[in-house]
C-alpha positions in Angstrom: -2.2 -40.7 13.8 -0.9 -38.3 11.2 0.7 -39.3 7.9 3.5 -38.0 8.9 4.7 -40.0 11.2 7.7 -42.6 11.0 6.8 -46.0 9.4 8.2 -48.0 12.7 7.3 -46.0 16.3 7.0 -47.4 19.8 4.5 -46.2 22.5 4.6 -44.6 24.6 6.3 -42.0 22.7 6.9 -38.3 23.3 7.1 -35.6 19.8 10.8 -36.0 19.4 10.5 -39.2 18.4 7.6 -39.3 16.3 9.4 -35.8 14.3 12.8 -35.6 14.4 12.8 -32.8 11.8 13.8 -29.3 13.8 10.9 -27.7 11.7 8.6 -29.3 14.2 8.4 -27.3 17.6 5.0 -28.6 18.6 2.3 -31.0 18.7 -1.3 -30.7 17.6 -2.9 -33.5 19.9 -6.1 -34.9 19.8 -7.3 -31.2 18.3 -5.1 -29.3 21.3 -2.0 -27.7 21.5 0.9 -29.4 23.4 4.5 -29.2 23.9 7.0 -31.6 21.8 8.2 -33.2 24.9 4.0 -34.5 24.8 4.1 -38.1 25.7 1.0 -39.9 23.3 -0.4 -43.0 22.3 -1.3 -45.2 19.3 -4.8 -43.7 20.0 -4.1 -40.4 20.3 -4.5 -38.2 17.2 -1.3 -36.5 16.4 0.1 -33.8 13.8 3.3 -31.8 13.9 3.5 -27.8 14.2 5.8 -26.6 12.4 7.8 -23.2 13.2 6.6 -21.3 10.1 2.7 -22.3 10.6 0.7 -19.7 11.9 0.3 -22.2 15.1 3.6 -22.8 15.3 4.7 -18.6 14.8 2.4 -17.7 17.8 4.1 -20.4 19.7 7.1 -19.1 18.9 6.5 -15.5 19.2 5.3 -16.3 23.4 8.3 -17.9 23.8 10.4 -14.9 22.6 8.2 -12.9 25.0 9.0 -15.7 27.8 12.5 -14.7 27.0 12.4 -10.9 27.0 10.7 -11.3 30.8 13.4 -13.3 31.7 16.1 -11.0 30.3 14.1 -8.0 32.1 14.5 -9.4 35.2 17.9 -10.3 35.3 19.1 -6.3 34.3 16.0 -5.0 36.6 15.4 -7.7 39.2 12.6 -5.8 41.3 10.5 -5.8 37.9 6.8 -7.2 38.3 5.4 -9.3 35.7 2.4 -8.6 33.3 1.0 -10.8 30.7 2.9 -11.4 27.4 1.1 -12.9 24.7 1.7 -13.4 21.1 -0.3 -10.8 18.8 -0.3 -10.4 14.8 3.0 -10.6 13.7 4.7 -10.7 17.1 4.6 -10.2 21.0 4.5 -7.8 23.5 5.0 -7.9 27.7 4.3 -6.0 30.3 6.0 -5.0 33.3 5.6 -3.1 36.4 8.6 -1.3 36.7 9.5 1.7 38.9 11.2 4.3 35.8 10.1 4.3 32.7 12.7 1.6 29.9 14.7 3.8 28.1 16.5 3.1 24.6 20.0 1.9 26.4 17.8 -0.1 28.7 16.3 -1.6 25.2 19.6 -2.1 23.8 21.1 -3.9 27.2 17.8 -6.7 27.1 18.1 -7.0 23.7 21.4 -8.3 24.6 20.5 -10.0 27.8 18.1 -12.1 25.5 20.8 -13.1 23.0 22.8 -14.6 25.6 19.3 -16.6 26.7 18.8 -18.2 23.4 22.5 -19.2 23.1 22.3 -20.8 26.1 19.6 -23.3 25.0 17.4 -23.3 28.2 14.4 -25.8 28.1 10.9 -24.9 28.4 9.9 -27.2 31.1 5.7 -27.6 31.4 4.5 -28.0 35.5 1.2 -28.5 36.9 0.9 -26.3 40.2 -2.5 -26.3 42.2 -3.4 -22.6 43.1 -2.3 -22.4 45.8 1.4 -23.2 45.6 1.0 -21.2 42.2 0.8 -18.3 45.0 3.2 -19.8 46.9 5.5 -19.5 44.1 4.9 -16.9 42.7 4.6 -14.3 45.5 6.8 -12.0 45.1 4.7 -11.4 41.9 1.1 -8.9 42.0 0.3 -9.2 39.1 0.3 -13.2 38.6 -1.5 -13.2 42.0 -4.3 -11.3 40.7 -4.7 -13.3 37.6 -4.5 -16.6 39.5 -8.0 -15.0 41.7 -9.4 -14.6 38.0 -8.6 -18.2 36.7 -11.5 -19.2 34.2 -13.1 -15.7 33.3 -9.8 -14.4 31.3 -11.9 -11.8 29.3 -12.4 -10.4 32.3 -9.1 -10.8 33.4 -7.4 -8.6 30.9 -6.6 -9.0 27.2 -4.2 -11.2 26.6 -4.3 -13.3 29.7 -5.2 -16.9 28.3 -2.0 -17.1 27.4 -1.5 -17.5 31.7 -4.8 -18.9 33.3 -7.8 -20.3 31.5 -10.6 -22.4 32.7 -8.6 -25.4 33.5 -5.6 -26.5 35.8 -2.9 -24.3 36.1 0.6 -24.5 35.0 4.4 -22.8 35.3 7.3 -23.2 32.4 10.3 -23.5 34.4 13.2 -22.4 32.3 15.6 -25.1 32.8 19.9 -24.6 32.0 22.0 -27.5 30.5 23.3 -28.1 34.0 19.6 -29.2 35.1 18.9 -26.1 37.0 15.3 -23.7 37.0 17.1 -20.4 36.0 13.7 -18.8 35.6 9.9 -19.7 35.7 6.3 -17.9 34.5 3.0 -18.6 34.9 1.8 -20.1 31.5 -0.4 -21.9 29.9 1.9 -23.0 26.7 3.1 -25.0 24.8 6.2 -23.1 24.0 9.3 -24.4 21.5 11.6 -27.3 22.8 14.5 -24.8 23.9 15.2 -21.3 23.8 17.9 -21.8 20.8 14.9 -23.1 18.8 14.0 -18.9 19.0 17.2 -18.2 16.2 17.6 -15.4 15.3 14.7 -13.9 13.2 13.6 -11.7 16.2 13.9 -7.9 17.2 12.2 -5.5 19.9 10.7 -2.5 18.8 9.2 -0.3 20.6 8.1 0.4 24.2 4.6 1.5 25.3 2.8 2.7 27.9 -0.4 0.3 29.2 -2.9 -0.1 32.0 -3.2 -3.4 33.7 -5.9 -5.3 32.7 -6.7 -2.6 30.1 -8.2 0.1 32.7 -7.3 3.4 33.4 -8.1 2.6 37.1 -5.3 0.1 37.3 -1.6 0.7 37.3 0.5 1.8 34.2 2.9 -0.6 33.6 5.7 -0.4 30.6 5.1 -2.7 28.0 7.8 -3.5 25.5 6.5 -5.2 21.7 9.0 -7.3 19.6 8.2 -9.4 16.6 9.7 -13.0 15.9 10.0 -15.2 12.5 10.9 -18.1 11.5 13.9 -17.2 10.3 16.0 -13.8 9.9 15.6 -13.6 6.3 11.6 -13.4 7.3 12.3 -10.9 9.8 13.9 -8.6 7.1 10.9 -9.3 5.3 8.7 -7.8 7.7 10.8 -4.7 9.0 11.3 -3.8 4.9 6.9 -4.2 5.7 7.2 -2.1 7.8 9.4 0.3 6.3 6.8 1.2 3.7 4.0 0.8 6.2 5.7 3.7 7.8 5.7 5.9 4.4 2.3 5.0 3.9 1.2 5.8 7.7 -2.2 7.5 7.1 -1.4 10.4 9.8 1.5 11.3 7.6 -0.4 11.3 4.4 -3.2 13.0 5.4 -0.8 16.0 7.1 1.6 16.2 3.6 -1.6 16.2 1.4 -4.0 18.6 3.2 -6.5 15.6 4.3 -7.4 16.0 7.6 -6.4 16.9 11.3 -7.4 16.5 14.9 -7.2 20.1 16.6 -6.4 19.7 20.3 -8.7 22.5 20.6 -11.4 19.5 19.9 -10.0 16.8 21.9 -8.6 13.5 21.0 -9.8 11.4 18.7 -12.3 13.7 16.7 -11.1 15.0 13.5 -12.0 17.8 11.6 -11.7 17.1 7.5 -10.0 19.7 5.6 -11.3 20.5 1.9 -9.2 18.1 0.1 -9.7 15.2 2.3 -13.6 16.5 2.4 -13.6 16.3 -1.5 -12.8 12.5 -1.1 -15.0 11.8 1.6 -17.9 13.5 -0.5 -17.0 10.9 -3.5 -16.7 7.8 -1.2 -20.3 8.4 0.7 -22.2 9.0 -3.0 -20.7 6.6 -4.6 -22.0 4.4 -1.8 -25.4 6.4 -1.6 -26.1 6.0 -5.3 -25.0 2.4 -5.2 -27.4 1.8 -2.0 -29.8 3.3 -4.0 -30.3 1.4 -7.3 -29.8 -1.9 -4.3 -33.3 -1.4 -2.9 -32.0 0.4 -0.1 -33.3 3.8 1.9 -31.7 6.2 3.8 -32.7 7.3 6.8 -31.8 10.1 9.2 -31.1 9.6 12.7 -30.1 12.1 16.3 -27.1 11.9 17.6 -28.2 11.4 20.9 -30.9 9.9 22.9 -32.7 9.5 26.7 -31.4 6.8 28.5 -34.7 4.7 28.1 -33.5 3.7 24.7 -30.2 2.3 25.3 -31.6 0.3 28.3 -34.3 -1.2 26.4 -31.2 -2.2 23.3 -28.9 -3.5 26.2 -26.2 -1.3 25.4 -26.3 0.7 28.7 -25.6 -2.6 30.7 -23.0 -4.6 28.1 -21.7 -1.5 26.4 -21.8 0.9 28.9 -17.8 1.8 29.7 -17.6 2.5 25.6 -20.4 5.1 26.1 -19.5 9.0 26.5 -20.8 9.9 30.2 -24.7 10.8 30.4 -26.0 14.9 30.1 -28.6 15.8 32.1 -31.2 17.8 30.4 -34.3 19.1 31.2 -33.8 19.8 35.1 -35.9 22.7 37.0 -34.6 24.1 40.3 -35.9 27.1 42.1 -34.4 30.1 43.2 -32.8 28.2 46.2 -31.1 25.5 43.9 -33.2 23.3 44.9 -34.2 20.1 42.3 -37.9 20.9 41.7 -37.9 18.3 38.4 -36.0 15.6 38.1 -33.7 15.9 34.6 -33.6 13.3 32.2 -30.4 11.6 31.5 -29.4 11.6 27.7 -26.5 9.7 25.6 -24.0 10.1 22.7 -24.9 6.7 20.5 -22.8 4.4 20.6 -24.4 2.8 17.6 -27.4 3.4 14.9 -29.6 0.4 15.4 -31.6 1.2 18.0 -32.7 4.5 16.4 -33.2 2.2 13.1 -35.6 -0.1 14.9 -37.8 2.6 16.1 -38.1 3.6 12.6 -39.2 0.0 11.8 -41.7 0.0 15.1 -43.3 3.2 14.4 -46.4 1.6 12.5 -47.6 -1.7 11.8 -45.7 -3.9 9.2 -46.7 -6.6 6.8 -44.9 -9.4 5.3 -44.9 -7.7 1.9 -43.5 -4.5 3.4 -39.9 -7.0 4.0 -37.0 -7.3 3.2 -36.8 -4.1 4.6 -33.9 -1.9 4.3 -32.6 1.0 5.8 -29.8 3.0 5.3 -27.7 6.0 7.2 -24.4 7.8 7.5 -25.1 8.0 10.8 -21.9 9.5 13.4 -21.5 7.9 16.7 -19.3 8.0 19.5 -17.0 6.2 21.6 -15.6 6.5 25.0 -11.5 4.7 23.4 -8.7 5.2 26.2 -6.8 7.5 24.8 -4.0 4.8 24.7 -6.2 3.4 22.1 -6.7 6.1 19.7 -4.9 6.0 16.6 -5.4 8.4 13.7 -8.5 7.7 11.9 -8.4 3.9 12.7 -9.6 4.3 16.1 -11.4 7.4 16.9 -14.1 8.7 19.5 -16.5 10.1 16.8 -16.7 8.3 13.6 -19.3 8.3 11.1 -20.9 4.0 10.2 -22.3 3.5 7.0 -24.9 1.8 9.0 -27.4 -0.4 7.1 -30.5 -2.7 8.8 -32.2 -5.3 7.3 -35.6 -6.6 8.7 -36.2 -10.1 6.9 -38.3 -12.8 7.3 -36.7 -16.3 8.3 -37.5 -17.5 4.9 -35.4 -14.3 3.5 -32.4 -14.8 5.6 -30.5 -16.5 3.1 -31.2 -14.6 0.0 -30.8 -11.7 1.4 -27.5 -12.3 3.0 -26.7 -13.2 -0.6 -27.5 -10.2 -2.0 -26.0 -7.8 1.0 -22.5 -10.1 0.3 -22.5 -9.5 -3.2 -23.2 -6.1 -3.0 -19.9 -5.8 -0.2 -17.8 -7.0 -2.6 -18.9 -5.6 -5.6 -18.8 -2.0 -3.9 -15.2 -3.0 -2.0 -14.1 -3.9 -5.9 -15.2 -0.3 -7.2 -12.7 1.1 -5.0 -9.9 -1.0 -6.5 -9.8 -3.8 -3.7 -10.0 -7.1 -4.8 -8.1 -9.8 -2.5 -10.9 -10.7 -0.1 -11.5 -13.7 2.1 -14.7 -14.8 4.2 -14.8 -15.5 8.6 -17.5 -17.3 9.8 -18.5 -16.6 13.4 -20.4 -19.5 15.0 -21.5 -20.3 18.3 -20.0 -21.2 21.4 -20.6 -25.0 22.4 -21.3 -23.6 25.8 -25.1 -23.0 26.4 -24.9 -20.3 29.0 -22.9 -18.5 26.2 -25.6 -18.1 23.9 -28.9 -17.7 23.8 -32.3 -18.6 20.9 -33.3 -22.6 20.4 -31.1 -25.0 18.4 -33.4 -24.3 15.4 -32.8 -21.0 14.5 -28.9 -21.2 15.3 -28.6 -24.2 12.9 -30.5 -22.3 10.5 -28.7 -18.9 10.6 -25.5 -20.6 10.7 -26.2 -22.6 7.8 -27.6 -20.2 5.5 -24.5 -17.8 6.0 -22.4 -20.9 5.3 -23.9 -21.2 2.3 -24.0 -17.8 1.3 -20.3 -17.3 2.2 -19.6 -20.6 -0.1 -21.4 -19.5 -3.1 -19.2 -16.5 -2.9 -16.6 -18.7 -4.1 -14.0 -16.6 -1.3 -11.6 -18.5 1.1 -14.2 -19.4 4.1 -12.6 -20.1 7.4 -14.8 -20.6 10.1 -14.3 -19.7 13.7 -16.3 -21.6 16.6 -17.1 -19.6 19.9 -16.9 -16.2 17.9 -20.3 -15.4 17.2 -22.3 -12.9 18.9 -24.7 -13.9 21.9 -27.3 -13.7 20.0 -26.5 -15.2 16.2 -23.6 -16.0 13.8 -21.8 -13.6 11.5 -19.8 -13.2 8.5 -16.6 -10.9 8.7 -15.2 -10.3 5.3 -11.4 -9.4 5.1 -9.3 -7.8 2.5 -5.7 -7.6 1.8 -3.4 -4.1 1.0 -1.2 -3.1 -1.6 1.8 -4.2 0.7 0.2 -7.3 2.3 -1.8 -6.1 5.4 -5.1 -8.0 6.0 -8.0 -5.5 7.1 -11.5 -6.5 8.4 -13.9 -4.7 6.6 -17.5 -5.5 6.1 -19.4 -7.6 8.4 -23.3 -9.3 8.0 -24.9 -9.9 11.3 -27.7 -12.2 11.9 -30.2 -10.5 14.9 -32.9 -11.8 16.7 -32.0 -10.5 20.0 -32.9 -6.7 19.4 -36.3 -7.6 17.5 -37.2 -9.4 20.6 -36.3 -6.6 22.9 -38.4 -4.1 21.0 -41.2 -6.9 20.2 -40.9 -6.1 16.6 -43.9 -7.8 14.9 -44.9 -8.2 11.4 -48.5 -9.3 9.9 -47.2 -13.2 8.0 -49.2 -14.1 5.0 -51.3 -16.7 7.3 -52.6 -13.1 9.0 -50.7 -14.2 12.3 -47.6 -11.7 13.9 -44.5 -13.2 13.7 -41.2 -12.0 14.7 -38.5 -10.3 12.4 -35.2 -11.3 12.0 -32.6 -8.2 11.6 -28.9 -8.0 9.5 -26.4 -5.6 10.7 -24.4 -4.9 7.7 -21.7 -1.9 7.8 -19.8 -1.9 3.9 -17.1 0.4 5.0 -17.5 0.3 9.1 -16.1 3.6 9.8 -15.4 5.5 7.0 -12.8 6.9 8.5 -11.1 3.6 9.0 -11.8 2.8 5.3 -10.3 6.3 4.2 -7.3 5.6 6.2 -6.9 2.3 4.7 -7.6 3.2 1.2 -5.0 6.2 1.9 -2.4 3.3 3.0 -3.5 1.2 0.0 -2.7 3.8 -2.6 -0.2 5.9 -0.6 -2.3 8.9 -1.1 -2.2 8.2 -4.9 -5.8 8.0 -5.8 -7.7 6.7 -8.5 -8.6 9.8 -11.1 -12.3 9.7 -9.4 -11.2 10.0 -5.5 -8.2 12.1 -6.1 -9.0 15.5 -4.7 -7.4 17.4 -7.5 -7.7 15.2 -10.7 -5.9 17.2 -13.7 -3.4 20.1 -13.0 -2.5 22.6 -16.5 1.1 23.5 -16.3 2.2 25.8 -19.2 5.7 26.1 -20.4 5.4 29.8 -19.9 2.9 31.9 -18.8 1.6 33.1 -22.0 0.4 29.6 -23.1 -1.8 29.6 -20.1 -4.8 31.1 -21.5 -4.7 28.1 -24.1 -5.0 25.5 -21.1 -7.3 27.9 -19.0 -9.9 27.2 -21.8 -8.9 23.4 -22.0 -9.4 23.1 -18.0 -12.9 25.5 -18.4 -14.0 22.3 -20.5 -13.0 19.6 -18.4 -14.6 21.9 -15.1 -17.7 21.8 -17.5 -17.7 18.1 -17.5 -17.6 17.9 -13.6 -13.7 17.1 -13.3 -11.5 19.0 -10.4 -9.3 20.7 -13.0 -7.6 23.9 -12.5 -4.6 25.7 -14.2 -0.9 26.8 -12.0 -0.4 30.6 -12.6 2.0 30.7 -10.0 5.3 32.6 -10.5 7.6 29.1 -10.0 9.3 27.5 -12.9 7.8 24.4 -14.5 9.7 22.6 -13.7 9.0 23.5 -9.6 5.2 23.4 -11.0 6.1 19.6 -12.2 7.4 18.7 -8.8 5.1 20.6 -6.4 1.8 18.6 -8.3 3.7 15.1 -8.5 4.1 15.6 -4.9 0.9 16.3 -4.0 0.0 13.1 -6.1 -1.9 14.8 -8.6 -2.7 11.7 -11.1 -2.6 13.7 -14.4 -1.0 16.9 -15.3 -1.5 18.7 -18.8 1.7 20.6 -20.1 0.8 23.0 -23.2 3.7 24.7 -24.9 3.8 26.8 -28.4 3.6 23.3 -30.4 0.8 21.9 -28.3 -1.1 25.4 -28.6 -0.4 25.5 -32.8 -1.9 21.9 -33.2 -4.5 21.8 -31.1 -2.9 19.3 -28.4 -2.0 18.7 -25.1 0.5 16.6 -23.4 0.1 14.3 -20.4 2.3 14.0 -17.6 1.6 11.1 -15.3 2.7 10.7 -11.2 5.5 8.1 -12.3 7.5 10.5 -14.4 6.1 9.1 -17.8 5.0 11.0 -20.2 2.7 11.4 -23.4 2.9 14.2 -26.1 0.7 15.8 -28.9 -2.8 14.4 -27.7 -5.3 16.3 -29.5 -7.8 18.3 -26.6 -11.0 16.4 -27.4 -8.8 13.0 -27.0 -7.7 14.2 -23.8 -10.8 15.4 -22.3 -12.7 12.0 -23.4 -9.5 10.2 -22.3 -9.7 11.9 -18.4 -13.5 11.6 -18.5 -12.7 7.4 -19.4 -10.6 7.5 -16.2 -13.1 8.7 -14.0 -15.8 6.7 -14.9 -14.3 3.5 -14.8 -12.6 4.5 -11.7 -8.8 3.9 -13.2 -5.7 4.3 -11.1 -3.7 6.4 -13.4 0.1 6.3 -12.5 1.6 5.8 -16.0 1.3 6.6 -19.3 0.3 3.1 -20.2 -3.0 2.9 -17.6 -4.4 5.7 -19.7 -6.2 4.3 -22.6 
């Protein structure tokens, strides 16, 4: 039983006796979920949720959505039900609906669901065998359909354990003071005691179109996302979040600044980069090449497309196929009639770089002393995302990995892992991110789940442990999450503003090695089989621009900033005096270039700080008689009379140790 329990407590007893305090709306029993109404034992293990855990805000957050069905269906009472589970930072639900909600429709459940809360209905848990859950629940599609999929809810749709799972089913009846069902779902729970538990620290925001069960096939339903807290002054928190989320929205940045677009000439979800945005692409990748370099690694070069043959043998064209771009037929001979004298050969887009890595690996024998072994590529690939899916650069159909592969011995799992982590961070850290924190993936308990001996999962599972704990990062670790084939380490970072991002991930493989029979020559002279590491740094670098955009709100450090030093003179005859200055600093290799427009300085001033130009040089008569320059920063600060070999050494500081420059004070 937990500590926190009351010193004097008679069992039977249900989780409003054992924790009175209001903070509680849940139980953690025996290592499972339940509602406070839970009736337990002396022997049964017990701890409270409490509202503001992240347990107890996902609990909280389903039974807002619980509410928002309800409210639906008493303005619209011929609405269908979806699925409405709790996501990061709040909820969503879906609907089958015959129009499309509208704002005043938004406005009139909002207010539907106020009255719902105030009336404090119960969340009342019922076990229901199938088949008077259909019974019940007729009038309902949707719920039908998910009760026929009970137990495989990944293939249900996303979202759907929150409904059915593997074991019995059950309804929440929503139960008024008077002692009457008002209103049931399908659910799994546990929700809060009572609907006035929800307060008032929730809000909708936006409606959404989405396909049921996540395929374009199915029926387009209306889906409607709020987000609940704790309390209201947490949801003011959050929207003030995502207030400056909203300035910092990549798409917007990268259209104000010049970045990059996505031409409907193209088609979604492939972007073209404009020369700015190009510019700090160009820095990112050889940053990262150099660094890969001096690491012991190689880069490779790889098609961006393949036959068929190849992604049957890696497995992708029967796990992975539906995220695949459709086949091209090439190679095909007809006669003059049209008629199919040789068969074509179907080709592919890739999905992903590794199987083209592997033949690399396979094309000639390998030795023990030729591994570790590791290879390196930009490589672009594509993706077949609904177009529901695609958002800016974050989620894309074409996007460029920087892919590495590792081929190591068992005995060099470990120490390689340690090195590829180190390296992650390190690199992640020369791009000003520094609040990271670790994932472990393990294996399912499940045996059908997985597949490899005992051995080499308690191995591979153990040596990323321990690499992920000599990291000295926060390590949670996540059973049921690994791969098929082996365990994993996700490594996550947090934002300027708070938003955690999954970055970099190490993969242990022995699955492809075996597919391909990758062999290498041991020092006993007998072939043994490699282990491989999938490790992308950045993933997509277009997801990593994006987020680095968001992260500095377009405000680069001096060395990614497209254009790093701007001369503005007072007056146009003083420009000659910083055209020489900026000849020196192009000399050096900075992005430097003097405004001769006909606007004011003071417009000059604006126009630059704007465009988020980290360092302008202003030159007047006095700067030009002494020998000086002065500096004007993005922040409005300001610093006079620097002499010109100062400031070029002081810009060329910047760049090198990769400063963010926003102030006077940060240039030193």
């Amino acid at each position: 039983m937990s500590d926190a329990l009351p010193a004097v407590v008679e069992y039977p007893a249900d989780g409003f006796a054992l924790f009175p305090d209001r903070s509680v709306v849940a139980l953690r029993v025996n290592g499972e979920l339940k509602d406070l109404a839970t009736v337990v034992t002396a022997a049964d293990s017990v701890e409270p949720v409490t509202i503001d855990s992240a347990d107890g805000l996902a609990i909280l957050r389903h039974s807002t959505a619980h509410v928002l069905a309800q409210a639906v269906q008493r303005i619209k009472p011929q609405t269908n039900l979806g699925i409405g589970p709790p996501i990061t930072d709040g909820f969503y639900y879906d609907f089958g609906t015959d129009a499309p909600f509208t704002p005043d429709d938004v406005k009139a459940i909002k207010k539907e669901m106020e009255r719902i809360v105030r009336e404090g209905q119960r969340f009342v848990r019922r076990v229901v065998s199938d088949d008077e859950a259909r019974a019940e629940l007729a009038d309902e599609p949707f719920k039908l359909e998910l009760i026929g999929l009970k137990g495989g809810t990944k293939e249900a749709a996303e979202g759907a354990s929150v409904e059915v799972g593997a074991g019995e089913l059950t309804i929440y009846d929503n139960v008024n003071r008077d002692g009457e069902t008002v209103w049931k779902d399908l659910c799994r729970g546990p929700h809060v005691p009572n609907t006035r538990t929800i307060g008032n620290g929730w809000d909708l925001q936006r409606i959404a179109g989405a396909y049921w069960r996540g395929s374009e096939k199915n029926p387009q339903l209306q889906r409607i996302y709020g987000t609940a807290w704790a309390t209201k002054d947490e949801l003011r928190a959050y929207q003030q979040r995502l207030e400056e989320a909203a300035k910092r929205d990549h798409r917007k940045l990268g259209k104000e600044l010049d970045l990059f677009s996505f031409p409907d000439e193209i088609g979604s979800g492939l972007s073209v980069w404009h020369p700015k945005g190009g510019i700090v692409r160009g820095e990112m990748e050889q940053h990262a090449r150099r660094r890969h370099v001096a690491a012991g690694y190689t880069y490779v070069y790889t098609p961006h497309i393949s036959k068929e043959d190849l992604f049957l043998t890696s497995n992708h064209l029967v796990t992975y196929r539906d995220g695949m771009f459709p086949p091209i037929t090439m190679d095909e001979e007809r006669d003059a009639d049209g008629t199919i004298t040789k068969a074509g050969q179907e080709y592919y887009l890739k999905p992903m770089n590794c199987p083209m890595h592997i033949l690399i690996y396979k094309e000639r024998g390998r030795s023990y002393r030729d591994l570790p072994m590791r290879l390196a590529e930009n490589g672009t690939v594509y993706r077949n995302e609904l177009s529901g899916a695609l958002h800016g650069l974050t989620r894309v159909r074409g996007f460029t990995q920087d892919d590495s592969h590792l081929f190591v011995t068992p005995e060099q799992l470990e120490g390689e892992a340690t090195k590829v982590l180190e390296f992650v961070i390190s690199m992640l850290r020369d791009f000003g991110l520094d609040d990271f924190e670790l994932e472990l993936s393990m294996r399912d308990d499940e045996k059908s789940k997985w597949i490899g001996s005992d051995e080499f999962w308690e191995y591979s599972t153990n040596a990323l442990r321990n690499v992920a704990l000599a990291s000295g990062l926060k390590l949670t670790e996540v059973p049921g999450e690994a791969a098929f084939y082996g365990p994993k380490i996700d490594l996550k970072t947090r934002d300027a503003i708070g938003r955690t991002w999954q970055l970099s991930t190490v993969q242990v493989d022995p699955n492809l090695p075996e597919r391909f029979e990758l062999e290498y020559t041991g020092s006993d002279g007998e072939r043994h089989r490699p282990i491989m590491i999938h490790r992308a740094l950045f993933g997509s670098i277009e997801r990593f621009f994006a987020i680095l955009l968001e992260h500095y709100a377009g405000a680069f450090p001096v060395w990614l900033s497209p254009v790093q030093v701007v001369g503005i003179p007072v007056a146009e005859e003083y420009a000659p005096y910083l055209d020489e200055i900026v000849g020196r600093l192009r000399e050096a290799g900075v992005r430097a270039e003097v405004d001769h427009s006909d606007d004011r300085m003071q417009k000059k001033i604006r126009t630059h700080t704007t465009q988020k130009v980290p360092l302008q040089l202003i030159a007047g008569e006095q700067d030009r008689a002494a020998g000086t320059v002065s500096f004007r920063f993005r922040y409005g600060s300001q610093t006079n009379g620097v002499p010109v070999d100062d400031a070029i050494a002081l810009v060329l500081r910047a760049i090198a140790q990769h400063t963010l420059v926003d102030t006077a004070d940060q240039l030193v």
